[in-house]
DSSP file (Angstrom, degrees, kcal/mol; ACC not computed):
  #  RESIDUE AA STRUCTURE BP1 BP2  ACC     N-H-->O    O-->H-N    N-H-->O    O-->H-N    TCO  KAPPA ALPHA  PHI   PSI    X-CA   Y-CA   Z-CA
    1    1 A X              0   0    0      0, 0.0    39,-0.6     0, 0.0     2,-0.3   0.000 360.0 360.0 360.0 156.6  -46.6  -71.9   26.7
    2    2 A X        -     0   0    0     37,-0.1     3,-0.3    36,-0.1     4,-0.2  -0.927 360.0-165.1-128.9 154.9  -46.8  -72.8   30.8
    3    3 A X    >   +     0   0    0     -2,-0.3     3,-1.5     1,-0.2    -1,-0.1   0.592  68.7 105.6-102.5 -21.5  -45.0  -74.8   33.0
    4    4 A X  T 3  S+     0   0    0      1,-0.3    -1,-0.2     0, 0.0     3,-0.1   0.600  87.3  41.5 -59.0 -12.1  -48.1  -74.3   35.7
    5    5 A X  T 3  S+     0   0    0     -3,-0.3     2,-0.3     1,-0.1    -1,-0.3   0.710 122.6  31.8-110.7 -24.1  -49.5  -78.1   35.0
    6    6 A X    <   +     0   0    0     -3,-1.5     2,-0.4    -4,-0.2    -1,-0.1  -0.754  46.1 170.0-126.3 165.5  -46.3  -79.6   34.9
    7    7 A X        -     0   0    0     -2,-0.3     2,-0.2    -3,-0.1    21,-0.2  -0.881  19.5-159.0-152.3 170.0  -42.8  -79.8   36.0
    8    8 A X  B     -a   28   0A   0     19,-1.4    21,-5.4    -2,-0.4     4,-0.2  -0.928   9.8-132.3-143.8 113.8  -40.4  -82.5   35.3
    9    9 A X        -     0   0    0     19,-0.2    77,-0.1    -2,-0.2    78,-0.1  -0.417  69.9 -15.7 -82.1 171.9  -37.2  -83.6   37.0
   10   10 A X  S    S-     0   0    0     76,-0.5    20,-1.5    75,-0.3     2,-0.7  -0.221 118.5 -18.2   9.8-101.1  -34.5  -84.2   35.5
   11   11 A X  S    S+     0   0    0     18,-0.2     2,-0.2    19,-0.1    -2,-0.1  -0.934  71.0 159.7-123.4 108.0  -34.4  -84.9   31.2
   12   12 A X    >   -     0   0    0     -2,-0.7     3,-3.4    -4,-0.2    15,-0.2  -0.669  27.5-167.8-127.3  98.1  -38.0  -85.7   30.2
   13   13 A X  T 3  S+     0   0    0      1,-0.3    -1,-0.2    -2,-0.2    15,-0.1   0.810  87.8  56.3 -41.8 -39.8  -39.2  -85.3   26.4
   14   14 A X  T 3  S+     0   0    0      1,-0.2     2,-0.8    12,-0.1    -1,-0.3   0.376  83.8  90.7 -80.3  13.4  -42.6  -85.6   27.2
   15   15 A X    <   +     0   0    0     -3,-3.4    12,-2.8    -7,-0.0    -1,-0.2  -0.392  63.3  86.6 -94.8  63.5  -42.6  -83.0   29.5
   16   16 A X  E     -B   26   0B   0     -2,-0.8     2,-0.3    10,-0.2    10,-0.3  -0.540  53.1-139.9-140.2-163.3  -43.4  -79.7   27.6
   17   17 A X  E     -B   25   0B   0      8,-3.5     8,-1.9    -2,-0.2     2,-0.2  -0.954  47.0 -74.3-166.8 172.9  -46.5  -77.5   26.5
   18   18 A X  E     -B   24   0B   0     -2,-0.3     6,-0.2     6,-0.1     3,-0.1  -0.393  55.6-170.2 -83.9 142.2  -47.0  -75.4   22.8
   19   19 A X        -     0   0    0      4,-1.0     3,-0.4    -2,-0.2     5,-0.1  -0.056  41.1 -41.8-112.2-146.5  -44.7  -72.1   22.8
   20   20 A X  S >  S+     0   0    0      1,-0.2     3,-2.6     2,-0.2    -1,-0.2  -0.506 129.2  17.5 -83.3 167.7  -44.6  -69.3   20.6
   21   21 A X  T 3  S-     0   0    0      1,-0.3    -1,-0.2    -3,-0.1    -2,-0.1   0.898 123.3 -76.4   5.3  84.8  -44.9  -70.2   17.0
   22   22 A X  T 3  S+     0   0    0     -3,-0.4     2,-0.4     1,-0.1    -1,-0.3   0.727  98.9 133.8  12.4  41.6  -46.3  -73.9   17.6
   23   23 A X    <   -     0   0    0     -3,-2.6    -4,-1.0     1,-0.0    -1,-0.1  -0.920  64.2-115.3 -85.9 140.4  -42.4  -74.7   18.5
   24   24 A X  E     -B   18   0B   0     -2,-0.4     2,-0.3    -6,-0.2    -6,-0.1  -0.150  27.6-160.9 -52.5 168.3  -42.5  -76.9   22.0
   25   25 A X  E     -B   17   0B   0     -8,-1.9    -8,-3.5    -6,-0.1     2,-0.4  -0.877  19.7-122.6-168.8 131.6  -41.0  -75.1   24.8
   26   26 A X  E     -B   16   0B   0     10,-3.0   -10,-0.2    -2,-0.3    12,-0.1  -0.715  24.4-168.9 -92.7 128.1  -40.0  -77.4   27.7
   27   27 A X        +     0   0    0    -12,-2.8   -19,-1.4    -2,-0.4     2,-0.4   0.035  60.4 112.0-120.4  34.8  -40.9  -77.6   31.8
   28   28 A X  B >  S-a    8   0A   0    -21,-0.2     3,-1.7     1,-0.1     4,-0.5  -0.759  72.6-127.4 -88.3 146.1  -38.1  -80.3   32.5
   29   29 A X  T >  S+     0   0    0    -21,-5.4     3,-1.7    -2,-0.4   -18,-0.2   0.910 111.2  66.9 -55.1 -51.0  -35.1  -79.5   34.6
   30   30 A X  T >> S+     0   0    0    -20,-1.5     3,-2.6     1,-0.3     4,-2.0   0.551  86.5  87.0-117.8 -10.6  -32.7  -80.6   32.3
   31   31 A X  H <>>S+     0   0    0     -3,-1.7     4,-1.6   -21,-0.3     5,-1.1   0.771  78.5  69.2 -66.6 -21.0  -34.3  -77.2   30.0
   32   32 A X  H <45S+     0   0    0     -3,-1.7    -1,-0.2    -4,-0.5    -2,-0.2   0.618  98.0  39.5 -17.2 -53.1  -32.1  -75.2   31.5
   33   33 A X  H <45S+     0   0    0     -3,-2.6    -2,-0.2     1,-0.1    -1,-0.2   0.716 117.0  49.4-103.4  -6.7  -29.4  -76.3   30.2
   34   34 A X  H  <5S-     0   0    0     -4,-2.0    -2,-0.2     0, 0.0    -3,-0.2   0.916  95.4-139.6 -77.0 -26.4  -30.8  -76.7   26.8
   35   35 A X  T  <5S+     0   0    0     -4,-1.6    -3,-0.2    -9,-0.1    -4,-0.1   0.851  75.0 104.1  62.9  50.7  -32.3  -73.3   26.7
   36   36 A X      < +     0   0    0     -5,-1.1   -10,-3.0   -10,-0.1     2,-0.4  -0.066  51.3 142.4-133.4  43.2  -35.5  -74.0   25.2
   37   37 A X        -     0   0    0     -6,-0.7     4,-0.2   -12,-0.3   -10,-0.2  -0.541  57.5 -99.2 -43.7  99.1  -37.9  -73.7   28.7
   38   38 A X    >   -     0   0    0     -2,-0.4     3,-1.9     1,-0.1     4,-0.5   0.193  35.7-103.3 -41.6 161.0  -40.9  -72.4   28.8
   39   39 A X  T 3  S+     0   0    0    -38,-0.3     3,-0.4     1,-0.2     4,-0.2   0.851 117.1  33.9 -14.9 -65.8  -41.5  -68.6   30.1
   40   40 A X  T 3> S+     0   0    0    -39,-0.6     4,-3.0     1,-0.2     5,-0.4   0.390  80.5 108.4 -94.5   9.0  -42.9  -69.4   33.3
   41   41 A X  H <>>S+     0   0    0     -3,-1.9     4,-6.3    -4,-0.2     5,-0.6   0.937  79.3  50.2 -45.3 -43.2  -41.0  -72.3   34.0
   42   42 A X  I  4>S+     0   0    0     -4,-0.5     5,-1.6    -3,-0.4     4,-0.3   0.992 122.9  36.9 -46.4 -57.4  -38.6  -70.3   37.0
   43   43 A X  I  45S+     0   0    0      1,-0.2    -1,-0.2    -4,-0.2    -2,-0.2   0.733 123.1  37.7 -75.8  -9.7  -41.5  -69.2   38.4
   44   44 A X  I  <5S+     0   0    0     -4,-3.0    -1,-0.2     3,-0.1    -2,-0.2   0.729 135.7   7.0 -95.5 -42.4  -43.6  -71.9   37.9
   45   45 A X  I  <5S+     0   0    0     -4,-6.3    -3,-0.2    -5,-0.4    -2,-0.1   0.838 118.1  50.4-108.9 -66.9  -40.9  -74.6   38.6
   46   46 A X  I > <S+     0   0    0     -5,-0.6     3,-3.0    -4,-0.3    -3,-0.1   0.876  91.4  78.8 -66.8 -67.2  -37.7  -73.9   39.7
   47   47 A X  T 3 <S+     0   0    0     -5,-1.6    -1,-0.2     1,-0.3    -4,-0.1   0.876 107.0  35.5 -19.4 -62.2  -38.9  -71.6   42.7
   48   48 A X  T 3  S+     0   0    0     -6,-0.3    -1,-0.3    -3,-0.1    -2,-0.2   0.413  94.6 124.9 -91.8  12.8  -39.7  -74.8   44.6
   49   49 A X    <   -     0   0    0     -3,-3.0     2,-0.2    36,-0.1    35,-0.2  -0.273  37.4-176.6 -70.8 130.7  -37.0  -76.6   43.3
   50   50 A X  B     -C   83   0C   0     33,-4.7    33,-1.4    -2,-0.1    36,-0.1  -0.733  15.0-144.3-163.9 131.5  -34.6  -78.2   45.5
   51   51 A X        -     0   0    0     -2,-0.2    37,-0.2    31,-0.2    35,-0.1  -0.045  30.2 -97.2 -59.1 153.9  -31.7  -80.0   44.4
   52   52 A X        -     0   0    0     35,-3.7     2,-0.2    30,-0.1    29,-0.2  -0.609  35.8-166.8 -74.0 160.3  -30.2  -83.4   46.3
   53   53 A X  B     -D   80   0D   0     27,-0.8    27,-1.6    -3,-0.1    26,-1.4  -0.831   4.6-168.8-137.1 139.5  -27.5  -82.8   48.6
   54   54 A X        -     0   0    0     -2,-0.2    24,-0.2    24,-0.2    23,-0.1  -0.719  18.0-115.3-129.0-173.6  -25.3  -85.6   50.0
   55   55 A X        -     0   0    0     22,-0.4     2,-0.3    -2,-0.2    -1,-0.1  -0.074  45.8 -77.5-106.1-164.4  -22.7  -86.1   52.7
   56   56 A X        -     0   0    0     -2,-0.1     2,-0.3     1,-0.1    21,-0.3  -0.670  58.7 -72.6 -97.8 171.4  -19.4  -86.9   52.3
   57   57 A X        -     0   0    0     -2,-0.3    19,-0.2    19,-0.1     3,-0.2  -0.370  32.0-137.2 -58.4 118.7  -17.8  -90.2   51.6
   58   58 A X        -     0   0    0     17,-1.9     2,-0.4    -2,-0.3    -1,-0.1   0.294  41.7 -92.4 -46.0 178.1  -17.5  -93.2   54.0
   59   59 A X        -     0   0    0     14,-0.0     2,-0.8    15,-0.0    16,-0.2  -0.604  49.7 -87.6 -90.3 155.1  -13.8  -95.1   53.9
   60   60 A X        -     0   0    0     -2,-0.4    14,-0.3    -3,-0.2     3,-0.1  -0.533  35.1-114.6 -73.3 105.5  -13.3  -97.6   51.9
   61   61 A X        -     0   0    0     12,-1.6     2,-0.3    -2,-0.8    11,-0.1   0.367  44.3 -96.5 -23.6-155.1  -14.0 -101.5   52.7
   62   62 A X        -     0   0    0      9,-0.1    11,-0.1    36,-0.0     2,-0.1  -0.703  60.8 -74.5-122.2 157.1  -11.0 -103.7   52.9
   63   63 A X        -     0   0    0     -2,-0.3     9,-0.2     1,-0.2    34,-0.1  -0.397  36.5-126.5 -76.7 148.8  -10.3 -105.5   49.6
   64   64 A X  S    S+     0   0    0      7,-2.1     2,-0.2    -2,-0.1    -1,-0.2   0.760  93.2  52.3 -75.3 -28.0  -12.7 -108.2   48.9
   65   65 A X        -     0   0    0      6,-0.3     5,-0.3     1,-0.2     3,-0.2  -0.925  66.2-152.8-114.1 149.4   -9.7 -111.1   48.3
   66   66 A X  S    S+     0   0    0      1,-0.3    36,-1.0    -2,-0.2     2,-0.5   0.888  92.7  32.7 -82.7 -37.6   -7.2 -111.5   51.0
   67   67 A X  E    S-E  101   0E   0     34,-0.2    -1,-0.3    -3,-0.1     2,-0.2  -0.925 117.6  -1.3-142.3 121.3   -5.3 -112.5   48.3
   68   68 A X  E    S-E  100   0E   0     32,-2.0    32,-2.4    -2,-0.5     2,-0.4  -0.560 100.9 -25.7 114.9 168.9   -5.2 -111.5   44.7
   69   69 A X  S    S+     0   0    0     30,-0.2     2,-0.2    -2,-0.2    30,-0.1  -0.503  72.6 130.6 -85.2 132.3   -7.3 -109.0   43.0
   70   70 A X        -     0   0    0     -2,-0.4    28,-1.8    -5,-0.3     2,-0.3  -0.460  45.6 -80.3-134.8-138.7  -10.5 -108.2   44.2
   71   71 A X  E     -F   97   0F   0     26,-0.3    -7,-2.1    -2,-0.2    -6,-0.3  -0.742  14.8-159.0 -97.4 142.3  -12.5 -105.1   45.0
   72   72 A X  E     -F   96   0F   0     24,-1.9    24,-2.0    -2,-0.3     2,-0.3  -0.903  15.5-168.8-124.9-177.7  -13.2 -102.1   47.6
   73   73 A X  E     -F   95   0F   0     -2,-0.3   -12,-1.6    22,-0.2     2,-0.3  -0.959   3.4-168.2-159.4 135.5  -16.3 -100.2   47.6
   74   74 A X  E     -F   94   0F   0     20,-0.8    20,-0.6    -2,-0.3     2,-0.3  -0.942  13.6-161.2-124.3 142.0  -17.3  -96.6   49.7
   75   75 A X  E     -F   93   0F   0     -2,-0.3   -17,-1.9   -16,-0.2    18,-0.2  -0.540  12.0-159.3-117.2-174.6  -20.7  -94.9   50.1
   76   76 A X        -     0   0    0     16,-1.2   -19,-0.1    -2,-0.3     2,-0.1  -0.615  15.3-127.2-175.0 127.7  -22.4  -92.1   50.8
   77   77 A X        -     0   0    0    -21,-0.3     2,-0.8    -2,-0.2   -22,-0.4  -0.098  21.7-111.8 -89.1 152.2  -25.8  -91.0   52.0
   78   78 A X        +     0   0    0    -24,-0.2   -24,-0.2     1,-0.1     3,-0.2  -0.623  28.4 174.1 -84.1 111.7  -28.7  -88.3   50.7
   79   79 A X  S    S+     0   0    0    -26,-1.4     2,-0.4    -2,-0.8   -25,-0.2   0.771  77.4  30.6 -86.0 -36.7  -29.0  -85.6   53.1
   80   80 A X  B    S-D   53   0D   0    -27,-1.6   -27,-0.8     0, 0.0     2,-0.4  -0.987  77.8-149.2-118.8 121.4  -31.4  -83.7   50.9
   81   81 A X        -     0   0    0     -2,-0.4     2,-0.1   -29,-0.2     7,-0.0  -0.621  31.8-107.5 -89.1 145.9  -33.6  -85.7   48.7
   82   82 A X        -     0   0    0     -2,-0.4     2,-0.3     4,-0.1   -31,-0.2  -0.452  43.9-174.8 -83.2 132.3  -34.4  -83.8   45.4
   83   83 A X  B     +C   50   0C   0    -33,-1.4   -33,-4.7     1,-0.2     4,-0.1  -0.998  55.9   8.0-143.3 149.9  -38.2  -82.3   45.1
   84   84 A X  S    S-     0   0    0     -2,-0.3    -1,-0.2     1,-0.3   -76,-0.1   0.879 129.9 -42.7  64.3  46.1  -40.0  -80.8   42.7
   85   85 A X  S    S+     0   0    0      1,-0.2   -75,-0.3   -36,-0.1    -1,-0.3   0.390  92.2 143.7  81.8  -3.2  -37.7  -80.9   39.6
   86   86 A X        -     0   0    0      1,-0.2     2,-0.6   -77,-0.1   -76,-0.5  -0.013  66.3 -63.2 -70.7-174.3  -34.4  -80.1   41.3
   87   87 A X        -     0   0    0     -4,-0.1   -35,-3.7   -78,-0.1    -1,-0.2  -0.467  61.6-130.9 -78.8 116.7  -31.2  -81.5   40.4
   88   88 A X        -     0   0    0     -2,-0.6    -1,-0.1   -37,-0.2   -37,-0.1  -0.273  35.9 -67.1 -83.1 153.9  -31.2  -85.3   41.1
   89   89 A X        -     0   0    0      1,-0.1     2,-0.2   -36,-0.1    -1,-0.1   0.301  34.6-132.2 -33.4 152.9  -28.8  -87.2   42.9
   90   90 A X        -     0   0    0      1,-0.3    -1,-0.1     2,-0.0   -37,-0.0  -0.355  54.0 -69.4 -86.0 175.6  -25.1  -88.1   42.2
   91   91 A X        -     0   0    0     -2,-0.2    -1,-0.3     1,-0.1     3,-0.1  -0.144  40.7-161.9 -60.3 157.4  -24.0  -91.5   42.5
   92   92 A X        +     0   0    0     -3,-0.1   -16,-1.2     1,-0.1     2,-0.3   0.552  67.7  48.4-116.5  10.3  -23.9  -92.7   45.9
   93   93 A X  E     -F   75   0F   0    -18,-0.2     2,-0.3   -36,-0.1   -18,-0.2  -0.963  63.2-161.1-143.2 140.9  -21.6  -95.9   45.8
   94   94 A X  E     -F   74   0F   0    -20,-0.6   -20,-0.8    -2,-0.3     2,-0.3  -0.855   5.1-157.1-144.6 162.8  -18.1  -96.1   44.2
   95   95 A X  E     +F   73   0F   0     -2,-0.3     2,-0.3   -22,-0.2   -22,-0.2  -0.964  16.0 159.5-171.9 122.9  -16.3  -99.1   43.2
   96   96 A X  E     -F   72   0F   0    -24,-2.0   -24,-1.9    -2,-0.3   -26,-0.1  -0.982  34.7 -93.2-176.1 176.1  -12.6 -100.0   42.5
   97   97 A X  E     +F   71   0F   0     -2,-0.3   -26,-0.3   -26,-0.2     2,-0.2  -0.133  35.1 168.3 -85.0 158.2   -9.9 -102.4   42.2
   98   98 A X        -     0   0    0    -28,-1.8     2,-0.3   -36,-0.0    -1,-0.1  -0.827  33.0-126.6-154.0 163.7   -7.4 -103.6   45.0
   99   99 A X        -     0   0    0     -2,-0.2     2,-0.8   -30,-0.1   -30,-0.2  -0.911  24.8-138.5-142.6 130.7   -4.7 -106.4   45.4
  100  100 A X  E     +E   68   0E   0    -32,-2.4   -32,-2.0    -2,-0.3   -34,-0.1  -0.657  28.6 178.2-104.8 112.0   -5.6 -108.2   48.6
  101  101 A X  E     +E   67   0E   0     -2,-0.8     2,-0.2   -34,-0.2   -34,-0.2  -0.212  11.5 162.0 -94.0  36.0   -1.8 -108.6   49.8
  102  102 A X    >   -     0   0    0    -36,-1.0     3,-5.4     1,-0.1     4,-0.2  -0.359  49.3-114.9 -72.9 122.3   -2.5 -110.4   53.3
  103  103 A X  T 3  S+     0   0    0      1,-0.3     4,-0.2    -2,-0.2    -1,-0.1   0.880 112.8  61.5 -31.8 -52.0    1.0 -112.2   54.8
  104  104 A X  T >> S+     0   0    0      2,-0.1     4,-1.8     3,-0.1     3,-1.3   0.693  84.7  82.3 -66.6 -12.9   -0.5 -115.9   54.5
  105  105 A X  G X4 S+     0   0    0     -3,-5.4     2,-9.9     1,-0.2     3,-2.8   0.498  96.6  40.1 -60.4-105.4   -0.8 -115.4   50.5
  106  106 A X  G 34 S+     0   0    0      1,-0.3    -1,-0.2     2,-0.2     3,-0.2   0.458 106.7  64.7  17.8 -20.4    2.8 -116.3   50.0
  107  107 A X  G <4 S+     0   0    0     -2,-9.9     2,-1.6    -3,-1.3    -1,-0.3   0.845  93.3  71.3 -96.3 -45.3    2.6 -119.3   52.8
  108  108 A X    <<        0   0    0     -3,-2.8    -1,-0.2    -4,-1.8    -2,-0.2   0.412 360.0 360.0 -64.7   4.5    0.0 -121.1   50.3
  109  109 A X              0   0    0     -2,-1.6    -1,-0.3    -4,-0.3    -2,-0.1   0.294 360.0 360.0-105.5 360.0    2.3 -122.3   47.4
């Protein structure tokens, strides 16, 4: 089977052609890790493959309630955008829980 009409990033089942004894043989990235790829896929595929790359993470907001629980939240941006089957981004945004302690809660009762 050949990878030469297709490639596919990241986990696609319909992305394959017929392989040695009429079993499918696959031209996705994610065939890699299964092992079942076609032949030519490296050469075919992977060669021009290039994975995302990001930066590192921002700081983290200030908590979303001054007072009580709320949220903070950090990013991070795509320095290399993934082509040609490579390995697709990670998350870029993270999310988690706070207690917004601000002097004036305490005043309000």
């Amino acid at each position: 089977g050949g990878c030469w009409h297709q490639c596919c990033p990241g986990r696609n089942n319909t992305c394959w052609a017929p392989g040695a004894r009429r079993a499918r043989c696959y031209c996705d990235s994610y065939c890699e890790r299964t092992g079942d790829c076609c032949e030519d896929y490296r050469t075919a595929c992977r060669h021009v493959a290039v994975g995302c790359a990001v930066g590192p993470w921002g700081p983290w907001s200030g908590c979303s309630s001054p007072c009580g629980v709320g949220s903070k939240a950090r990013s991070r941006q795509v320095t290399i955008p993934p082509r040609h089957g490579g390995e697709p981004c990670p998350d870029l945004k993270q999310r988690r829980g706070c207690l917004g302690e601000h002097p004036t809660c305490g005043m309000a009762k």
